[in-house]
N, C-alpha and C positions, 0 to 999 in steps of 0.2 A: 159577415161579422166584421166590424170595425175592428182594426187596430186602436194603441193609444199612440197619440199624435207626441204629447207631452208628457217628461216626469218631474212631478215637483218634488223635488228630497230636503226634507229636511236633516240637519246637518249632525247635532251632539246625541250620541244616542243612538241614530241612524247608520250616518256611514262612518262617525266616529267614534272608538268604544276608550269615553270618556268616563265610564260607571265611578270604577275606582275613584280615578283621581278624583273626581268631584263629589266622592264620600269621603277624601282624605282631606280634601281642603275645607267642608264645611264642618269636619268633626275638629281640625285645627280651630275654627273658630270656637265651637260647642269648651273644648276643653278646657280654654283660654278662658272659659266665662266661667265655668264648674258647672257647666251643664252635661245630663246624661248624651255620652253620644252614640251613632249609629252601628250598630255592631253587628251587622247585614247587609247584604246587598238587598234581602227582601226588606228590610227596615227601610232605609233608605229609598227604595221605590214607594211603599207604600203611604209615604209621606211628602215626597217629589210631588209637584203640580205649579202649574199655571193660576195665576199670577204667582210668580216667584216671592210678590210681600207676604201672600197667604202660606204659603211652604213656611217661610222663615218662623213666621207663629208657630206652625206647627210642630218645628223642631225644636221650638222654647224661647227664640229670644224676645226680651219684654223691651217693647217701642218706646217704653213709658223712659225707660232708662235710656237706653240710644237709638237712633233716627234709623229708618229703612235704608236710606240714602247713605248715612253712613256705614254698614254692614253690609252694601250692595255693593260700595268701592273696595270693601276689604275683601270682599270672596273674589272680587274680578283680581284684584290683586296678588291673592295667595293660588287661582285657578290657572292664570295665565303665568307663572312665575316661570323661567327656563326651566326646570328640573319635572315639570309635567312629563310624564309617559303614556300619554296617549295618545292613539294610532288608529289606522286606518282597521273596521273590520276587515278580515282576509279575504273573503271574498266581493270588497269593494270594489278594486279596480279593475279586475275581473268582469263582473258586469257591469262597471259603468261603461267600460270599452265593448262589452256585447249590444249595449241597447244604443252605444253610437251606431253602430257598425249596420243593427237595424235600420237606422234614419231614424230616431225618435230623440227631438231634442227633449232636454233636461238642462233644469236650472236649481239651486241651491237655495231654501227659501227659510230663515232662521230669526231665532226671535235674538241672537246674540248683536252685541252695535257691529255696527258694516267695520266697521277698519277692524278690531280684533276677529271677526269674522275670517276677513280678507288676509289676514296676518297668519292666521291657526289652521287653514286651508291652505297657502301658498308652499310652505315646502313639503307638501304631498306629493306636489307636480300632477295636479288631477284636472286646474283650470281648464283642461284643454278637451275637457268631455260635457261643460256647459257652456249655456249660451248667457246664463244670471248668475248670478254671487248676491242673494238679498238681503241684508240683514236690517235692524232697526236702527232709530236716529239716537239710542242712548243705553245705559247698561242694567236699566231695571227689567229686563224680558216680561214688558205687559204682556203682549200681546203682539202676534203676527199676521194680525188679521188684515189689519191695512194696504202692508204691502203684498199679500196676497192677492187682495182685490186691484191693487192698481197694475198685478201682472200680467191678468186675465183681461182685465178691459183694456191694457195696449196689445196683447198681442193676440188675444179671444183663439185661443185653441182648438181645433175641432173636437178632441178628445182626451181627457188630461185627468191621471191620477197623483194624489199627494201618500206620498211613502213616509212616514214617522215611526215615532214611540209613546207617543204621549195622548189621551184621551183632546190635549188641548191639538191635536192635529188633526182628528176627526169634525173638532171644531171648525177649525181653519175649513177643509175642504167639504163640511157641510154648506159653510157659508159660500164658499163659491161653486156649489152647486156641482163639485166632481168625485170623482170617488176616490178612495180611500183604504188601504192598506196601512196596517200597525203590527211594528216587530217587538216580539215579548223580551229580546235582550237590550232592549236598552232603560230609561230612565224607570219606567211605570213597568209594573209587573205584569203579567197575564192576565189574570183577574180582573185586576182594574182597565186593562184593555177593554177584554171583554166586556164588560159592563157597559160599557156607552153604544155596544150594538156593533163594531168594527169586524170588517176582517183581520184577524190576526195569524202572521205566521212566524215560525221560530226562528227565521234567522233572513240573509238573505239570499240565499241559494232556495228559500221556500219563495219568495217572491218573483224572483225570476222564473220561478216553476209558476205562479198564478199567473203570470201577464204572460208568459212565452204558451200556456195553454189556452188560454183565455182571456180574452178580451173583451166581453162582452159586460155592459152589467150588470146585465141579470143573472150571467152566469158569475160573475165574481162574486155577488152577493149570496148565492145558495153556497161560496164555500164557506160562510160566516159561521 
């Protein structure tokens, strides 16, 4: 039975439990406009997705009146503002430091821009359990799919699963061909996890329980 050689973590959601804040800062904007806002964490997942222009439709705002582009620098604005409280889940650094300790590199792979990335990660003091810190060339979060692929073809791992929250992570690691674990406490509900066919588990002491029993993927896929 192979081990996994690689983990690909993606970052908000994941190892950071960003829910809140980033239901306070996009209902800050909702309010500002007189639009209904999110009055749930299930609310607000169920309406979270990839591409982030299609989300913002779905929350209500009208393009007609103001630009993508400008409503994408205001939420990075009021997200990234000092007075965020968001924090590492508690058993993050926990097992990021068990699955060094394995030998199984891990890298950070996010559809957030590389410098605020690199900014909102640093005083974790966590850089020192990856080998990547990936993020995108800009702050619309298309899509992660790119630098996904250019991970894998520089460094082609023997075995490598991608850890998220989001059905667009399943995406991501269909496309490069590896497997795939999704936690129900972050952006996207369970439900909708479920639905695109993932492994999903509650938190991440259940994930370490998948990869520390099983490795294999066929055995990871009958816990689906």
């Amino acid at each position: 039975m192979q081990t996994y050689t690689h983990i690909i973590w993606d970052w908000n959601g994941t190892l950071l439990d960003d829910i809140a804040w980033s239901m306070r800062s996009i209902n800050a904007m909702l309010k500002q406009r007189g639009l209904p806002t999110l009055n749930s964490v299930l609310a607000y997942q169920n309406v979270f997705g990839f591409p982030i222009i299609d989300y913002y439709r779905r929350v209500g705002f009208d393009f007609e009146k103001e630009s993508f582009v400008k409503l994408a620098a205001e939420y990075i604005e009021l997200y990234y503002a000092p007075a965020s409280d968001a924090s590492l889940f508690p058993q993050a650094r926990d097992i990021l430091a068990g699955f060094q300790d394995r030998g199984i590199r891990q890298i950070i792979l996010s559809a957030s821009e590389t410098k605020n990335l690199l900014a909102q990660v640093g005083p974790f003091d966590i850089e020192k359990y990856f080998d990547e810190i990936l993020g995108i060339s800009d702050i619309y979060a298309t899509s992660k799919i790119d630098s996904g692929k250019s991970y894998i073809e520089r460094m082609k791992p023997e075995r490598a699963v991608l850890i998220g929250d989001t059905i667009h992570d399943k995406e991501v690691a269909d496309t490069l061909d590896i497997d795939c674990i999704l936690i129900a406490r972050g952006h996207q509900s369970e439900e909708t996890l479920r639905s695109c066919g993932a492994t999903v588990a509650d938190c991440l002491t259940d994930v370490k329980n998948l990869i520390g029993g099983s490795s294999s993927s066929n055995e990871l896929r009958r816990k689906t």
